[in-house]
Backbone as a ProteinNet text record, in pm:
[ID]
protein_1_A
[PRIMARY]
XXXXXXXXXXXXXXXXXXXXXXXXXXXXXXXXXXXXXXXXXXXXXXXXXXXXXXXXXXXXXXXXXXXXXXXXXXXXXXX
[TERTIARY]
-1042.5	-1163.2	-1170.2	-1118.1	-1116.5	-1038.8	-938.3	-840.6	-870.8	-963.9	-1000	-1142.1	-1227	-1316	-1275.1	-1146.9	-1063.1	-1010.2	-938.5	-933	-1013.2	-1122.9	-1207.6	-1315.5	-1313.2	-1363.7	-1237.1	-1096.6	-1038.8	-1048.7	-1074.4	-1039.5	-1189.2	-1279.5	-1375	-1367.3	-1355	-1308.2	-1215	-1109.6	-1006.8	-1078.2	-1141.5	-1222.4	-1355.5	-1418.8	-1484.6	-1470.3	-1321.7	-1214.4	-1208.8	-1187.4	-1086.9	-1199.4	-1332.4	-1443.3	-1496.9	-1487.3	-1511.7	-1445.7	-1312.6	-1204.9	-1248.7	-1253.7	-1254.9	-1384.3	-1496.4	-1637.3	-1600	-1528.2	-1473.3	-1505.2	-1539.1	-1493.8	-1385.5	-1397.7	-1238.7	-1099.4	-1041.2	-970.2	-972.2	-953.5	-915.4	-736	-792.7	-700.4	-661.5	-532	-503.2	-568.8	-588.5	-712.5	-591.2	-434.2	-312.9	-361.7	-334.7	-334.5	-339.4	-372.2	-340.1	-400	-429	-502.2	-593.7	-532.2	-574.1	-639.7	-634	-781.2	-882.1	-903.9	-1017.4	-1070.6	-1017.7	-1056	-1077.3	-954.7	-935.8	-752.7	-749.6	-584.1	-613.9	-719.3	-706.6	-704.1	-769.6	-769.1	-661.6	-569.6	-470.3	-420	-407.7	-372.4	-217.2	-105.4	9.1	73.9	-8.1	-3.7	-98.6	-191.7	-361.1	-357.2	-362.3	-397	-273.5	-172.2	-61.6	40.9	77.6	137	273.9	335.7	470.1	532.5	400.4	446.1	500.4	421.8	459.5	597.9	645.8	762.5	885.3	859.2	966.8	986	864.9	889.4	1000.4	946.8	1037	1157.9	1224.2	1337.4	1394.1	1335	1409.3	1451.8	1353.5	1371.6	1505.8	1461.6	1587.2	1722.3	1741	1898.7	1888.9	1803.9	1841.9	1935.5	1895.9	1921.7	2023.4	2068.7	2185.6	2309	2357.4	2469.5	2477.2	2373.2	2341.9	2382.8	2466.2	2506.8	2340.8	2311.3	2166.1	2205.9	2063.3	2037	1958.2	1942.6	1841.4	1930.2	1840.9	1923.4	1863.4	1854.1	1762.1	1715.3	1629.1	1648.4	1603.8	1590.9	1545.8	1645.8	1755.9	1879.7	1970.6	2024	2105.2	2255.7	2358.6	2461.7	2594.3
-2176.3	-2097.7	-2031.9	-2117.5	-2046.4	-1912.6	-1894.3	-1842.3	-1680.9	-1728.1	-1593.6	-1539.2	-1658.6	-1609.6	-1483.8	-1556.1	-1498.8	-1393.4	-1361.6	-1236.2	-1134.2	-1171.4	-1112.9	-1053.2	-1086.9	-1041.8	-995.4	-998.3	-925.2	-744	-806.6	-644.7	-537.3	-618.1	-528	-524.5	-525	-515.2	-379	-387	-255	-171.9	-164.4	-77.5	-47	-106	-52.6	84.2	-1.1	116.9	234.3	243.7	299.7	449.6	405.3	510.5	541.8	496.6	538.7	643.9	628.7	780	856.3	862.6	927.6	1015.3	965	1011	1127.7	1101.5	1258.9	1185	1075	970.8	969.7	958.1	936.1	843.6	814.7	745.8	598.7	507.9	434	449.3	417.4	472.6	403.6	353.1	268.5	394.5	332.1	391.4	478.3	426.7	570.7	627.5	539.1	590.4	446.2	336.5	241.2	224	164.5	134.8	329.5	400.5	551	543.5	539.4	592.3	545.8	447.8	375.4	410.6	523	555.5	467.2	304.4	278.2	244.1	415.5	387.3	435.1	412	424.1	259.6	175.9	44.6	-33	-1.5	-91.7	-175.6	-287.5	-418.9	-437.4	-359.4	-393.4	-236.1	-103.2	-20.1	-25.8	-66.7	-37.3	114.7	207.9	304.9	409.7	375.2	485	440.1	560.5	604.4	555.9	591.3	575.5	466.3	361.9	207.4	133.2	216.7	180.7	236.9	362.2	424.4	384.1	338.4	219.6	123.9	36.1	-100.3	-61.9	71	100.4	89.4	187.7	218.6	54.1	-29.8	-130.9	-252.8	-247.5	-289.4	-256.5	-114.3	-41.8	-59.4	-83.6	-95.7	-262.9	-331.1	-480.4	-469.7	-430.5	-433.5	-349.2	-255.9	-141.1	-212	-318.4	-351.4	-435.1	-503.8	-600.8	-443.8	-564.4	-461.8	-459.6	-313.2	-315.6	-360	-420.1	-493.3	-417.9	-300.6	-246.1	-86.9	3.8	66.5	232.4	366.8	363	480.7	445.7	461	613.6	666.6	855.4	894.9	866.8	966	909.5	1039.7	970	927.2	876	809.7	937.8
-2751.3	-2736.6	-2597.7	-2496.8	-2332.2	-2365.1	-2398.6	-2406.6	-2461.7	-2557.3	-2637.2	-2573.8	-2488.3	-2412.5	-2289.9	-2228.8	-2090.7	-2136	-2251.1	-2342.4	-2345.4	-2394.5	-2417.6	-2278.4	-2255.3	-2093.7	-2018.2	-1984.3	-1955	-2037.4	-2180.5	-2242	-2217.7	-2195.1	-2182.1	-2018	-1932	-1797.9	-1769	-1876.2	-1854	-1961.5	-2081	-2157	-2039.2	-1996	-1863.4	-1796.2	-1748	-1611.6	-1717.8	-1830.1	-1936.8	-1920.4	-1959.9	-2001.1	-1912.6	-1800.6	-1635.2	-1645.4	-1662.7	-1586.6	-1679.5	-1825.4	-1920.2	-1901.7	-1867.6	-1793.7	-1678.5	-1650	-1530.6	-1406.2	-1389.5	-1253.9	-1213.4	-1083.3	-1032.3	-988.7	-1054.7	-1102.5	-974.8	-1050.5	-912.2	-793.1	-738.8	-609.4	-511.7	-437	-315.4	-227.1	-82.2	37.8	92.2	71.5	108.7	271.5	383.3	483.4	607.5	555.1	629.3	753.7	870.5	954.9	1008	1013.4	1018.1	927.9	826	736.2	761	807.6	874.6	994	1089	1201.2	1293.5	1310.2	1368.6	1458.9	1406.4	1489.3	1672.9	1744.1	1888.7	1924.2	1853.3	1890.7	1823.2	1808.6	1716.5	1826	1760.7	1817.2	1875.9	1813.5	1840.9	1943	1929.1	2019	2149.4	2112.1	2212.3	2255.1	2122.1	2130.6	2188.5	2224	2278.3	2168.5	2096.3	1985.8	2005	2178.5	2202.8	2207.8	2218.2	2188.7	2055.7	2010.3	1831.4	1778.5	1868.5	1799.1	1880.2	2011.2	2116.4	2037	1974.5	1895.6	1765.1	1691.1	1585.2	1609.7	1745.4	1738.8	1776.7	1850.6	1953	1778.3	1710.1	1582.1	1437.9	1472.5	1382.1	1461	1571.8	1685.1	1631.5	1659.3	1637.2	1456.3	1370.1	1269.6	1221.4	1329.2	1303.6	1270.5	1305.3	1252.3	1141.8	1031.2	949.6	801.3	751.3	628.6	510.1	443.9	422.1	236.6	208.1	126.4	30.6	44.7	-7.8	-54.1	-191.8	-261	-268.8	-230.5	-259.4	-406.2	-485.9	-580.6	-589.5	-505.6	-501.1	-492.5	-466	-489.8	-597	-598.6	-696.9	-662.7	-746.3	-672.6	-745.6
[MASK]
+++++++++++++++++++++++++++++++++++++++++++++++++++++++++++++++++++++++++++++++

C-alpha cells in the first residue's frame, strides 16, 4: 500500500510540472551561471574579488596535472 501511495504522489508531482509548462510557464531551469549569477562574484572566497587569482590558481592546477595521462573522453568530437 506505501508503495502505491509513494507512486501515486510521485505521479501527480510530475503531472503538476507537466501542466505548468504546458500553461505557457516557464520551464524549469538550472540558475546556469554559478557564484556570478548571484551577484556575488566581488566577494568570492577563493579569489577575494581579483579575477587574476582565480586564473593563476587555474593555470598552477592545469601544469600540476600536465603530465598525468587523461581519463576522460570527450564526447563533442568526433573520433
Amino acid at each position: 500500500m506505501v508503495w502505491l501511495l509513494a507512486f501515486g504522489v510521485m505521479l501527480v508531482m510530475v503531472a503538476g510540472m507537466a501542466i505548468g509548462v504546458m500553461m505557457g510557464r516557464k520551464p524549469i531551469a538550472g540558475s546556469c551561471g554559478g557564484i556570478g549569477a548571484t551577484g556575488l562574484d566581488s566577494s568570492c572566497g577563493i579569489c577575494g574579488g581579483n579575477a587574476e587569482r582565480c586564473e593563476e590558481a587555474s593555470k598552477v592546477a592545469q601544469a600540476a596535472y600536465a603530465d598525468k595521462p587523461v581519463q576522460a573522453r570527450d564526447a563533442t568530437k568526433v573520433d
